[in-house]
N, C-alpha and C positions, 0 to 999 in steps of 0.2 A: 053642077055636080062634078064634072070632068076636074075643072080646076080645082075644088078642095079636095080632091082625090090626089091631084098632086098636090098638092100643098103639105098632105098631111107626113110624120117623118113616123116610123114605125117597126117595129118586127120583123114585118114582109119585107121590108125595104134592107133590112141586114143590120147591124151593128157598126160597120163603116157611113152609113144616113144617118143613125142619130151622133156618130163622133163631127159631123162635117158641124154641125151647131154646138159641139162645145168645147172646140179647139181653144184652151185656153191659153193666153198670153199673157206673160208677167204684165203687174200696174206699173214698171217700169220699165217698160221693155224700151229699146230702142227704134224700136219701130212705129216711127210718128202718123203711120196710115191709121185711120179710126177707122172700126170695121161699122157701115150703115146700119143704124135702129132703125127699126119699123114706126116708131115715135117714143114722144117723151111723155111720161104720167109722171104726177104728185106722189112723191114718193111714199105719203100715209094712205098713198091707195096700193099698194101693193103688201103682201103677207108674206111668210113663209110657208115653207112647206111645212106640216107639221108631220110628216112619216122621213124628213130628212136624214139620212143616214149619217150625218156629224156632228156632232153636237156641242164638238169643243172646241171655240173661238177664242185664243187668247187675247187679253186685252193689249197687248204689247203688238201682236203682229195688227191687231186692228189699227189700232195707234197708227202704224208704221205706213198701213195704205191709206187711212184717212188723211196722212200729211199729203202723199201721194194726191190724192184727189183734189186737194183744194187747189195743187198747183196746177196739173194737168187735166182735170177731170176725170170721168170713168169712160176708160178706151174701148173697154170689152162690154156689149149693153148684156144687161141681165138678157134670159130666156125667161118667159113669164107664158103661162096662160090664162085662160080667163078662171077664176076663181069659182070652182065647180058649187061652193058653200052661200057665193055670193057675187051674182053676174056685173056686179058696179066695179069691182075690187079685181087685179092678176094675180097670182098664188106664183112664188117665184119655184122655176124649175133647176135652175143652176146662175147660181150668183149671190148666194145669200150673204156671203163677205162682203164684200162690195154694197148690198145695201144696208150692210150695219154699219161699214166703214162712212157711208153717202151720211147715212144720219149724224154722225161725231164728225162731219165735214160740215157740216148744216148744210148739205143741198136740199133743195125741196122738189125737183123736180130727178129722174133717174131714166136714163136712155135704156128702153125693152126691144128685145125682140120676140112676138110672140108668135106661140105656135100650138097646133093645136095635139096634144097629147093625152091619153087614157091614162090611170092610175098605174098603170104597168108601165110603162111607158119614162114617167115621170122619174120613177123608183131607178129604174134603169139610166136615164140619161144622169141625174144627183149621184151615181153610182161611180160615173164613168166620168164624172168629172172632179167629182173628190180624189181620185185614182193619178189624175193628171195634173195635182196639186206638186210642187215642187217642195213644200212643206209637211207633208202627210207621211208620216212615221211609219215603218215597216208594217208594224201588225197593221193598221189602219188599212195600208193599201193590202194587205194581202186576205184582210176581212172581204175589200171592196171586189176582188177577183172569185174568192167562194162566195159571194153572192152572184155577180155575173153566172159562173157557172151553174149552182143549184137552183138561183129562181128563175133564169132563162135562157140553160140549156147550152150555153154557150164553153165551146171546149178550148183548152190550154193553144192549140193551135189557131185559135179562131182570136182569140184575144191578143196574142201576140201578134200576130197579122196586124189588126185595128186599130191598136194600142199602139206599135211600135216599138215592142218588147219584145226579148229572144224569150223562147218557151222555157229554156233554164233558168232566167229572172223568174219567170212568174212561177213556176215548178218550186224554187227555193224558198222563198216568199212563201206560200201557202204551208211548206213544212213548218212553219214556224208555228204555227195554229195547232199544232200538234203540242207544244209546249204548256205546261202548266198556266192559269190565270193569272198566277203570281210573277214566272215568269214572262208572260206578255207585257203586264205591268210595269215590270221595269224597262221593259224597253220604248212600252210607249211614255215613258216618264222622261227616258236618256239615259238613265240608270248604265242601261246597256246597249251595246251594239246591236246591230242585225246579225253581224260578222258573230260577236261571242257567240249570240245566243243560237247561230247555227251549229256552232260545236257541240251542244247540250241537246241538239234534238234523239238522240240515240241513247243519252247518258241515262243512268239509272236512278240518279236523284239529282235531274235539271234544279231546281229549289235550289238544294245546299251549297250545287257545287258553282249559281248562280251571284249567291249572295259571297261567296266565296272569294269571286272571281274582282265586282266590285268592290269588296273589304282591300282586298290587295291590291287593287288597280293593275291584275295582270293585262300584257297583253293579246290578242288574238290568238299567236300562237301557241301563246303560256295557255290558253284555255284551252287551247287541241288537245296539249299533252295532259292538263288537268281531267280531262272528259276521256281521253284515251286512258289513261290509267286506271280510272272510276270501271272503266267497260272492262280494262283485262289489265287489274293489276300487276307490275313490275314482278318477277319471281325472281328468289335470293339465288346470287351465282355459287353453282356448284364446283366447287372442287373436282381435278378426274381420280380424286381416290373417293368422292362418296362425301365427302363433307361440304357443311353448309358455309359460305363466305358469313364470317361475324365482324361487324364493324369496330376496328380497331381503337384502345384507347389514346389519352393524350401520350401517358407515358410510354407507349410500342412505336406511338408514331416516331416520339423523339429520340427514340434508340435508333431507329431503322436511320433518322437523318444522321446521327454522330455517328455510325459505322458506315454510312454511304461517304461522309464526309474526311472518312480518316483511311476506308481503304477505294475512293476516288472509282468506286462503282456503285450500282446500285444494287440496294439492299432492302428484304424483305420480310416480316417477321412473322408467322405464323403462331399463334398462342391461343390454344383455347381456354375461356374461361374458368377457372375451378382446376386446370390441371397442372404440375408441374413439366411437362415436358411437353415440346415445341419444337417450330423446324425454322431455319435458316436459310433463305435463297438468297445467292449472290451471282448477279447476271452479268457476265463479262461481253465487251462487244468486241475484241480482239484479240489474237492471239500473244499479241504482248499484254494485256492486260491480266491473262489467264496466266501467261508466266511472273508477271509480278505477283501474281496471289499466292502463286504455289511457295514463290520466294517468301514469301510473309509469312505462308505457315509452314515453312520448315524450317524460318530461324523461332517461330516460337516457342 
């Protein structure tokens, strides 16, 4: 009784006990040490979980580890227990890649290590290893952290601790969840960044100014200033007599350049719309240039 008592990994034991079984390590890692299975089962004897918290296996990254395995084998053995539905069969706890990849490998046989875990348990450790996927797209991992915390209990300090993550990662990560569906969407598509879509967690219509962002292919910053404007649009510069700045047309502009150009300073032209009368600024940066001007209009 003493020894399945240690054996067992759990709760009580903390959040760093069930991280120590699911240190995961790339299928190509460089590191040729195989970490010991408990032993090898037929791989049509093992299941998945079916309350697995991921659901989306692209075929292409499968592909990519199955080549993996045929050459090197599976380095990391699945975690498995025994299969609560059916005591013949393990029910995989963390590994489920690896043994889709095992089967488009044709292996028959797949290295477990089992152990024994409660349905809480299981939920928890699939949680915390989806998380430590090096493939797992911002929402995804920041889905897998508001679970951590709401189903148990577990706080921003306690995960980064365990995890190995600053509590500002995980902090920032979780605002995203604040975003619209749509907006999630695209980022768990690629649509969009992590980085854009933190810009829009504040904005007042993430959505428009989302689809916006990828139409134009701005960048990060281009989105700050997009989303900053959204929250407190630009106001029209006022004049200090009281008037509103009106955006100049072609033809003011191109007076202002042939009188900049003929009297060799710069030149400004003030014209409101709809009125005949208007002002003239001519900004001298010397005091010879001020006496050439005066010479110019007193031989006019």
């Amino acid at each position: 009784m003493a020894d399945k008592k240690e054996q067992r990994r759990g709760l009580g034991r903390g959040l760093s006990a069930l991280m120590a079984d699911v240190e995961v390590k790339p299928q190509a890692s460089t590191d040729t040490s195989p970490v010991r299975a408990d032993r090898v089962v037929p791989v049509e004897r093992v299941v998945p979980n079916p309350d697995q918290p991921r659901r989306t296996f692209t075929e292409a990254q499968l592909q990519e580890l199955a080549d993996s395995i045929r050459t090197k084998g599976i380095i990391q053995p699945l975690i498995v227990r025994v299969n609560p539905r059916n005591a013949s069969e393990f029910e995989i706890v963390a590994g489920e890649r690896r043994w889709r990849a095992a089967q488009m490998a044709q292996l028959h046989e797949v290295p477990v290590l089992v152990r024994e875990f409660d349905d809480t348990e299981v939920l928890e450790v699939a949680i915390i290893e989806n998380i430590q996927r090096a493939d797992l797209n911002a929402i995804e991992e920041a889905a897998g952290y508001r679970q951590l915390m709401f189903k148990f209990g577990h706080t921003q300090e306690k995960l980064a601790e365990a995890l190995g993550k600053s509590r500002s990662h995980i902090a920032n990560l979780m605002r995203l969840l604040n975003l619209p569906e749509t907006v999630q969407d695209m980022v768990v598509q690629g649509d969009l960044s992590a980085g854009h879509a933190r810009t829009l967690i504040t904005a007042p219509n993430p959505e428009a100014l989302a689809k916006m962002i990828v139409a134009k292919g701005l960048s990060v910053r281009a989105a700050e200033k997009l989303a900053k404007d959204a929250i407190s649009p630009p106001q029209p510069k006022v004049r200090p007599s009281g008037s509103v700045s009106v955006e100049k047309d072609a033809d003011t502009r191109a007076l202002e350049g042939d009188l900049s150009a003929a009297l060799s300073m710069r030149v400004s032209i003030d014209h409101k719309p709809g009125h005949e009368a208007g002002k003239i600024t001519i900004s001298y940066e010397s005091l010879e240039q001020l006496d050439a001007l005066c010479a110019i209009l007193s031989t006019a």
